[in-house]
C-alpha positions, 0 to 999 in steps of 0.5 A: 162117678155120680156125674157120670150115672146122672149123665148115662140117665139123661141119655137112656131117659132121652132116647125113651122118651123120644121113642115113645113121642116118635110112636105117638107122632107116626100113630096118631099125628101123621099130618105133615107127609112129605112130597117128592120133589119132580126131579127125584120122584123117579128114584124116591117115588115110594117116599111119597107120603112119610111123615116129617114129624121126626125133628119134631119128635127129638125136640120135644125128647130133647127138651123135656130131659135137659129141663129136668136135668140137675144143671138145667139151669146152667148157660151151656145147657140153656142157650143151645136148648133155644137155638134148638127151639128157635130153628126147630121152630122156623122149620116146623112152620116151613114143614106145615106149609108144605103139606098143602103143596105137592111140589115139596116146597115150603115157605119162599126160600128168601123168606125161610132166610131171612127168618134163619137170619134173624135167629141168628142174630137174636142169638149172638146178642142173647149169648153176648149180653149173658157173657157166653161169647168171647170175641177171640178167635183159637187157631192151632199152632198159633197159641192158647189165648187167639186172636182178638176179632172184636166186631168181626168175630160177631160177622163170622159168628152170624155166617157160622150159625147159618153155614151149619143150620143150612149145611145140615138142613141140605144133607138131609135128603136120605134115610138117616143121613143127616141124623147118622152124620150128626151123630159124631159131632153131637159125641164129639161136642159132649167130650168137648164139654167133658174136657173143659168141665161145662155141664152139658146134657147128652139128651140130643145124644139119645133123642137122635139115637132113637130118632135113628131108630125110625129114620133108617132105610126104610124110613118111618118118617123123616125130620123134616126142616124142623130137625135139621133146622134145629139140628144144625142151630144146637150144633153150632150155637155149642161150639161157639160157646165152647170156644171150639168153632175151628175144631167142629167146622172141621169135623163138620167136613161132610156137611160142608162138601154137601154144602159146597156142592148146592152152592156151587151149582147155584152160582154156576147155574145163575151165571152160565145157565149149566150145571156142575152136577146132574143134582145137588146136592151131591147125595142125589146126584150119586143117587141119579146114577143109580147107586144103591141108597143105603151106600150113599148113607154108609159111605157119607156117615163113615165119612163124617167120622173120619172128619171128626176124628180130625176135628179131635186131633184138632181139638187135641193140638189146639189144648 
């Protein structure tokens, strides 16, 4: 019971906390206002000008209610706190680079790569040599103890990081999209823990509620490449260390068909020079057609629900 009270504290205290700097950041320091791209200024023209210091604001709430929490200085809370960090911070110098360009382009796509990459690595060593990454490998139905990957799994580790961190950053394009359909996974990573025992923190719980609170249609300011960057790297770095990477890349469902449909047009355009979609990802596409915005919204978050209750069976079966 008193685990649980400190639990429900942590979560009130972030969402607070992250209300508060939210207010500050809109008020006060509004300096990284978003450009629309070219080819959606024609649907999203009167987002011109929002601030993208939304991701900023869950990462320092975020932050500040896991250093104070009574198990701050346990691995599960520490080391995705840095994947928080270390992307947030690769996304918050992208944000800054975009204030000076009107195109809504930051730094070289390559470069903003290469940098994810990097992180990732960095990371999986750090998790390695601190003993919080296993090499195997849990499937359903094919017994409790995996399968032994060795060096592999490290491969597959590094692809899983940079899957999520651009799968989250891609879906963030509408008022709360990416935070709405983070939502359930970030609730589903905290009865993960709960389950096997592992101290975790619901401080990112609580930062995104409020952050939702400021992001839904009409948008008070967006979360930038800081957020998502973030986002998906404390997402990801969190199953990995929990052991439960199948379960989430499933309940990551809707993350991975936004994912899916910019690469797709990306291979497709390279090699035939046409398009699968009219836009990708696919969220604009639906919005090109004229679909309201607020039901693309619903429909995507109902949607990463639903995968995520298929990522908890999954969880369930795999126990």
């Amino acid at each position: 019971m008193e685990r649980v009270t400190t639990l429900l504290f942590e979560l009130a205290m972030a969402f607070f906390l992250t209300y508060g700097i939210s207010r500050v950041l809109i008020r006060y320091i509004p300096m990284m206002r978003s450009s629309i791209k070219p080819e959606l200024e024609s649907v999203q023209a009167q987002k011109t000008g929002t601030p993208s210091t939304g991701g900023l604001a869950f990462c320092l709430g975020t932050t500040a209610v896991t250093l104070l929490s009574p198990e701050r200085f346990a691995s599960s809370l520490l080391l995705p706190l840095l994947s928080l960090l270390l992307f947030g911070t690769i996304g918050l110098v992208d944000d800054l680079a975009k204030v000076h360009k009107a195109n809504g382009d930051g730094i070289p796509s390559l470069l903003k790569l290469v940098l994810q990459g990097l992180a990732s690595a960095l990371l999986l060593v750090v998790l390695r040599r601190s003993g919080n990454l296993t090499t195997t490998l849990r499937l359903p139905f094919l017994g409790r103890q995996g399968f032994e990957l060795g060096p592999f799994y490290l491969v597959l580790a590094w692809f899983y990081l940079m899957y999520f961190v651009n799968a989250v950053n891609i879906t963030d394009g509408l008022d709360a999209l990416a935070g709405g359909s983070s939502l359930p996974l970030l609730i589903l990573l905290a009865f993960f823990s709960l389950s096997s025992g592992t101290p975790f923190s619901p401080a990112l719980i609580g930062s995104m509620v409020a952050f939702l609170r400021f992001n839904n249609k009409p948008a008070q300011y967006f979360m930038g490449d800081c957020g998502s960057l973030a986002l998906g790297g404390y997402i990801a770095l969190s199953a990995l260390m929990l052991k439960t990477e199948v379960a989430l890349l499933v309940a990551s469902g809707l993350f991975l068909v936004e994912f899916s449909s910019s690469l797709i047009q990306i291979i497709v355009i390279r090699s035939t020079g046409k398009k699968v979609f009219s836009i990708a990802p696919l969220h604009h596409a639906y919005e090109l057609k004229g679909v309201e915005e607020t039901k693309i919204v619903g429909s995507f978050t109902l949607y990463s629900w639903l995968f995520a209750m298929v990522g908890l069976l999954l969880f369930l079966v795999m126990r």
